[in-house]
C-alpha positions in Angstrom: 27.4 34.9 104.1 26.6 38.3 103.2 26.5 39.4 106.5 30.2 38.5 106.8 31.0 39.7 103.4 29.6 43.1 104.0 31.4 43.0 107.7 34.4 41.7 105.6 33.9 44.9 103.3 33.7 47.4 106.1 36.8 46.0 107.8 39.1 46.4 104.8 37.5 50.2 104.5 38.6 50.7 107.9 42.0 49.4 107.0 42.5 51.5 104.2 41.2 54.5 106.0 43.6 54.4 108.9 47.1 53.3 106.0 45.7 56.8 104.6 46.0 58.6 107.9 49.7 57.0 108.7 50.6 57.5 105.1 49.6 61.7 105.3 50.9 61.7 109.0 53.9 60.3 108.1 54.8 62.5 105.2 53.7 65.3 107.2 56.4 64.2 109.6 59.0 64.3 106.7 58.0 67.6 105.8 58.3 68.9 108.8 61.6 67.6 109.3 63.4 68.6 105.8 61.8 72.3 106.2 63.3 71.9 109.6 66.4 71.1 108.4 66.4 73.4 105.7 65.7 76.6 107.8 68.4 75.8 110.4 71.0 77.6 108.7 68.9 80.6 107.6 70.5 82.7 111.4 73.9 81.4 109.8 73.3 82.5 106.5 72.0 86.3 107.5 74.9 86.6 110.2 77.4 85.7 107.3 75.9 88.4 104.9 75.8 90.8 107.4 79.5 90.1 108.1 80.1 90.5 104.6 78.4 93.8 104.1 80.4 95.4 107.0 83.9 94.4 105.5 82.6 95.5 102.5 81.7 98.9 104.0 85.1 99.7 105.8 86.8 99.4 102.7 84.4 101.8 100.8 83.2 104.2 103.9 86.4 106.1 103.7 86.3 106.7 99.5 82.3 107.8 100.3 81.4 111.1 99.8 80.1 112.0 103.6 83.9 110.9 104.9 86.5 111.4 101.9 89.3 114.1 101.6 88.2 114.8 98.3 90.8 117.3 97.1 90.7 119.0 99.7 94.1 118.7 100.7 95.9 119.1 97.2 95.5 116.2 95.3 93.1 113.1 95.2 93.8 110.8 98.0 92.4 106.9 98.4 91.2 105.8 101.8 91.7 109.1 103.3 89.4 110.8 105.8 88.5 114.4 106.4 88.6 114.9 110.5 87.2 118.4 109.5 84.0 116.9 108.0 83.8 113.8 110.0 83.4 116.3 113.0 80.4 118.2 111.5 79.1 115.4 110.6 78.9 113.8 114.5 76.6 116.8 115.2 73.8 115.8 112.9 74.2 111.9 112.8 70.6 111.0 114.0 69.8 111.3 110.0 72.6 108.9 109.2 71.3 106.3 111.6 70.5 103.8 109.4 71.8 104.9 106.2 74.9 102.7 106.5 73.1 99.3 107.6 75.5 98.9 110.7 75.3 99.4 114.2 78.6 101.6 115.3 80.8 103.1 113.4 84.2 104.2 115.2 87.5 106.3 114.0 91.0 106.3 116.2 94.0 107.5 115.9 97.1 105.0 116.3 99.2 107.1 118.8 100.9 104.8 120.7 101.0 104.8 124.6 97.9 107.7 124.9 95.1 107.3 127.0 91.8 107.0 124.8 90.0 110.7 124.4 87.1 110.5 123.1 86.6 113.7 120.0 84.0 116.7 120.7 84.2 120.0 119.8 85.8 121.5 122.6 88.4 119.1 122.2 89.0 118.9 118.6 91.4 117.9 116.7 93.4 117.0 120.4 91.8 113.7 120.6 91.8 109.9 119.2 88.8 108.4 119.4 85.6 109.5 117.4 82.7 106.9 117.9 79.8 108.4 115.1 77.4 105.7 115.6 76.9 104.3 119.0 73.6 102.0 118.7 75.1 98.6 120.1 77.5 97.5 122.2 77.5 94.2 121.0 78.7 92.5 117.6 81.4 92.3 115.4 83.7 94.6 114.8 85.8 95.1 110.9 88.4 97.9 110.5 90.9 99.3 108.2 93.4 101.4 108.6 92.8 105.1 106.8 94.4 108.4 106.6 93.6 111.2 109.0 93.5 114.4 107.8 92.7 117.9 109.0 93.6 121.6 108.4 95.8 123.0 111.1 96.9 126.3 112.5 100.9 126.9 113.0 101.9 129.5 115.5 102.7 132.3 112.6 98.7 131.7 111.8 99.5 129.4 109.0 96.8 126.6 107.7 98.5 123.8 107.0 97.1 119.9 106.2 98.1 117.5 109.2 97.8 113.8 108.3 97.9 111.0 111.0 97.0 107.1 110.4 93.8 106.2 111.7 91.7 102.9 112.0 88.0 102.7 110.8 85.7 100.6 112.9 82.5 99.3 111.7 80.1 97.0 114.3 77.2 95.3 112.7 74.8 93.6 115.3 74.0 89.5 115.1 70.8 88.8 114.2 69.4 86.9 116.6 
């Protein structure tokens, strides 16, 4: 009788030793699951703020320091772009290359009908396109359209401002 009560005793141990390991495997299971669950949208989540911070950037790149008219041309002008300093500022880009937080960041002209000229010194200001940051082809683009603006020389050697409308591009990258 003891025999089978000890037997008896030893059984139920077992018993409660194997619920145990269900019980933990089975909430590990859970766990794994909602933390699944939960993470899923985290790509989602850091694509949607990064979409966020590049419309957020087109509409204050052109009022920024390293892009604005300033007064340079007269009076203070909103969303307007000095070509003159934009250029100068193509030559020593490497330093800006992360400074914004986006991938490309592109300027063009709207002139109907012409054939896209890509901006360089030995060109300048006879062009449309000027691409400052070229680090990925891929992405998503945001723009807004801007005010050109550059000093000019007329024929009787006069500097004069010449103003065009322009679109600013800015490409961030998809996390992956």
């Amino acid at each position: 009788m003891i025999k089978k009560t000890l037997k008896l005793g030893q059984f139920k141990i077992q018993q409660m030793a194997f619920m145990l390991i269900a019980v933990v495997i089975f909430f590990a299971l859970v766990g794994i699951f909602v933390l699944g669950y939960g993470l899923s949208g985290l790509k989602q989540t850091a694509n949607l703020l990064e979409e966020q911070n590049a419309m957020l950037l087109v509409s204050k790149l052109a009022n920024s320091p390293e892009f604005s008219c300033g007064e340079a041309f007269g009076v203070t002008r909103i969303n307007c772009i000095d070509f003159d300093k934009v250029m100068m500022l193509k030559q020593d880009i490497k330093k800006y290359n992360d400074f914004w937080g986006v991938s490309n960041i592109e300027i063009r002209k709207t002139v109907g009908g012409e054939q896209e000229t890509l901006c360089n010194l030995a060109n300048y200001p006879n062009c449309n396109t000027l691409k400052l940051l070229e680090q990925a082809s891929q992405g998503y683009d945001y723009s807004n359209f801007v005010s050109l603006c550059w000093k000019e020389k007329s024929t009787a050697e006069i500097i004069y401002d010449k103003c065009a409308v322009a679109k600013l591009i800015v490409r961030y990258k998809e996390k992956i």
